[in-house]
C-alpha positions, 0 to 999 in steps of 0.5 A, a space after each residue: 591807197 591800199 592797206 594791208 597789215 603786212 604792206 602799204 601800197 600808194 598808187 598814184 595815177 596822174 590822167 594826161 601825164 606819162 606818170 604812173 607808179 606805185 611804191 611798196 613799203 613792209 610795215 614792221 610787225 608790232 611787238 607782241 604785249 608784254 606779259 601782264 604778270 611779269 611782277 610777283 604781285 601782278 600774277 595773273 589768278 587761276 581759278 581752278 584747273 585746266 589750260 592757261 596761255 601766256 607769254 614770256 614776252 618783255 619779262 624781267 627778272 625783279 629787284 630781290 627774286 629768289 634765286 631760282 637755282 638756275 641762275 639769274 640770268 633767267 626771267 619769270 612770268 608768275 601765277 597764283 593757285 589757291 588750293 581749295 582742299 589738301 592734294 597734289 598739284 601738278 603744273 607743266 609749261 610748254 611752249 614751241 618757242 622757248 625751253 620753259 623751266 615751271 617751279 612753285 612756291 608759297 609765301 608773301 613776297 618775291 624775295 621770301 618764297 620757300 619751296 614746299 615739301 616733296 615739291 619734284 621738278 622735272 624736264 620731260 622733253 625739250 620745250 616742257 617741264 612739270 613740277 608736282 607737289 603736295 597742296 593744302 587747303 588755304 594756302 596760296 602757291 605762287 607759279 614762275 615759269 622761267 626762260 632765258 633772258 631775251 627769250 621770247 614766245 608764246 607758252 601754255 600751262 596745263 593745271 591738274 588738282 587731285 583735290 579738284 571736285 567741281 
């Protein structure tokens, strides 16, 4: 028996009988995880800025989300940010896969979140899209990147922190 991760192939060879043969059969692709930070409170941490992969695989849209002004037929992934000094924090989501939508917030929970001030969201181009605002120290600003339901794929968010000294 020969195992491949794409195709399984049983050969049987019986000696002194006429009997040779082999039979194919393509194993199914395992679905990718889910997003681990589908859920508000599961939001994955970034510590400081850089690249994060991710994925919006298997997300939903939870039980008392903010309207993201889009629709609700949009589903998020989430991320945290604490902000380690006062400056801007400038956030952009792309992916090859899905036309990705990033938005920010800060408060407590999914369902009392409030934009903060002079926070600009843009789309680039196709496949990307950026939001910049300003930041201070202390405060937790909660990251959604948003795809249309049954989207799927893979997405990568690049961080810049202008307060950023390490």
């Amino acid at each position: 028996m020969t195992v491949n991760s794409r195709i399984l192939v049983i050969c049987i060879i019986a000696i002194g009988i006429a009997l040779n043969g082999c039979a194919a059969w393509r194993k199914a692709e395992d679905p990718p995880d889910p997003a681990e930070n589908d859920m508000f409170f599961d939001a994955v941490t970034i510590t400081k800025p850089g690249s994060v992969n991710g994925t919006i695989y298997g997300a939903t849209r939870e039980y008392g989300e903010v309207n993201h002004g889009s629709g609700d037929s949009r589903v998020s992934v989430w991320w945290r940010y604490a902000a380690d000094a006062n400056g801007t924090l400038t956030v952009t989501a792309e992916s090859g896969e899905f036309d990705p939508t990033v938005v920010a917030y800060y408060g407590v929970s999914v369902d009392a979140l409030q934009i903060p001030a002079g926070a600009v969201r843009s789309k680039p181009s196709t496949g990307q899209s950026r939001v910049a605002f300003r930041i201070s120290a202390g405060n937790t600003y909660h990251i959604a990147v948003l795809a249309n339901s049954g989207a799927t794929g893979e997405l990568t968010l690049q961080i810049q922190d202008s307060s950023w000294r390490r």
